[in-house]
N, C-alpha and C positions, 0 to 999 in steps of 0.2 A: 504494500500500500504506500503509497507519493505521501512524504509529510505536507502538513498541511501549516507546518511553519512558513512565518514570512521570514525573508530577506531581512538582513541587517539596517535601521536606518539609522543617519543622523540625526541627532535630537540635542534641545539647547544645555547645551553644558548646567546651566543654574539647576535644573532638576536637581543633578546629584547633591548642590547644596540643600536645596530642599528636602530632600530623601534623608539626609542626614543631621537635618534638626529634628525628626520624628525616632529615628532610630541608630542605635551602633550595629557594627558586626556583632551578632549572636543575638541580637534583638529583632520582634514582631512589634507590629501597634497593627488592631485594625478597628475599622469604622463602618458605620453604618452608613446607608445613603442619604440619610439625614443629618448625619454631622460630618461628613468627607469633607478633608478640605478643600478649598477651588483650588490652590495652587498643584495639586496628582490629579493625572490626568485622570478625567473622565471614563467609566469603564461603559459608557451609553447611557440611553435611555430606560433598559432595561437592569442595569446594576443595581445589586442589592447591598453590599459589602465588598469591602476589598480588606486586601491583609497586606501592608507594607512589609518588608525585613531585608534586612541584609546580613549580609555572609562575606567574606575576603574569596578572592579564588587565582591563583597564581598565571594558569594558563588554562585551556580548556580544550577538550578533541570533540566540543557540538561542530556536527559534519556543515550547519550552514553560516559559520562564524570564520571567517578566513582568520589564517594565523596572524598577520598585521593586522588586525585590530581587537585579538586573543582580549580575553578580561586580563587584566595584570594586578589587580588590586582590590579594593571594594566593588561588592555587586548589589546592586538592591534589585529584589521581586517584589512584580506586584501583582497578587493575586484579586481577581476579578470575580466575584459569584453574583452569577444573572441565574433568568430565567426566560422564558421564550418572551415573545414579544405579544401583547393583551392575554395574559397567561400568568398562574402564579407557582406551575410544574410544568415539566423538572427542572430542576436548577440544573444552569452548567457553570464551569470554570473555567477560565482563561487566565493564563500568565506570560507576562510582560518583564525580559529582564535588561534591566538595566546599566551599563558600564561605560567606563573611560578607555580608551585605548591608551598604549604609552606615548603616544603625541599630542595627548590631552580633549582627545574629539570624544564626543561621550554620543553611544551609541544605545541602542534598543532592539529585542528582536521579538515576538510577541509567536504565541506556540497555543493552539488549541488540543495541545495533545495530551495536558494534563491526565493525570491518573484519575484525577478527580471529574474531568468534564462533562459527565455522563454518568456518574454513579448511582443515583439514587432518585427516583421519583420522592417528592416533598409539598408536604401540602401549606407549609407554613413560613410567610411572608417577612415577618418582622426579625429582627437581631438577634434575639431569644429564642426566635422556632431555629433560624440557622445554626447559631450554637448547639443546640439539641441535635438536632437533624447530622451536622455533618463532626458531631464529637469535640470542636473546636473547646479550648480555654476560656473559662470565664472571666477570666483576667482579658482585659482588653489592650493590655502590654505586657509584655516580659521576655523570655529568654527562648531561642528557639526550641531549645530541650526542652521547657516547659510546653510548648505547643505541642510538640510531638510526645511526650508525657500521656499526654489529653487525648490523644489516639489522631489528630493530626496530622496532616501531610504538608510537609513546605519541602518542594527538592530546585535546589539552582541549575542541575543539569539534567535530569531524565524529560523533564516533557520537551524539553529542545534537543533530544535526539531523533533521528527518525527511526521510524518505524519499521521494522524488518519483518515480511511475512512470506 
């Protein structure tokens, strides 16, 4: 099966300052679509939550990230939970990662191939039923390992591989 990842784009450098007044490496924060801030981007119309975090990552073999502009340092994901569009099931996820290259151009590659994109018919709308619904932390910030504790899923590399079948 053809991934369904996009291309690599340039994106405004200030992001990552952004990115990193909400979180450090080894931290999560996420938000509802009621209190998301303006300044991360938009995951649509139909977003419900998103989950910031970042991670360090030295270099990377994702097949559609050329080696010149490899992550070399800080990464932030940003995870995305929609649902169909006039619909309130099933949720999907999309993530969106974020990085500098070492010439300082801060790029983005955005991957529906999550583990999570498609897992679970849900019939519950608000913050609280997502929570419930996909296992996440109660905590609306903390440490990755606590996310994944929670029975969570945050991976910087598996949904931006393609898929071999």
């Amino acid at each position: 099966m053809p991934s369904r990842n996009k291309r690599p784009n340039q994106v405004e450098t200030s992001l990552l300052d952004i990115f990193a007044g909400y979180v450090n490496p080894g931290e999560y924060v996420y938000f509802g679509s009621s209190n998301a801030p303006e300044e991360i981007p938009s995951g649509g119309d139909d977003f419900r939550a998103l989950v910031l975090a970042a991670s360090t990552m030295s270099s990377t073999s994702l097949p559609d990230i050329p080696p010149a502009i490899a992550p070399r340092s800080k990464v932030y994901l940003v995870r995305y939970f929609r649902n169909y569009p006039q619909s309130t099931t099933p949720r999907k996820v999309d993530d969106v990662l974020y990085w500098p290259d070492i010439q300082g151009h801060t790029w983005s590659i955005h991957s529906k191939e999550s583990p999570d994109h498609h897992s679970t018919i849900m019939s519950s709308t608000d913050m609280s039923g997502l929570i419930t619904d996909l296992d996440l932390p109660s905590a609306s910030k903390g440490t990755l390992e606590e996310y994944r504790i929670a029975g969570a899923y945050l991976d910087f590399e598996k949904p931006f591989k393609d898929k071999k079948k």
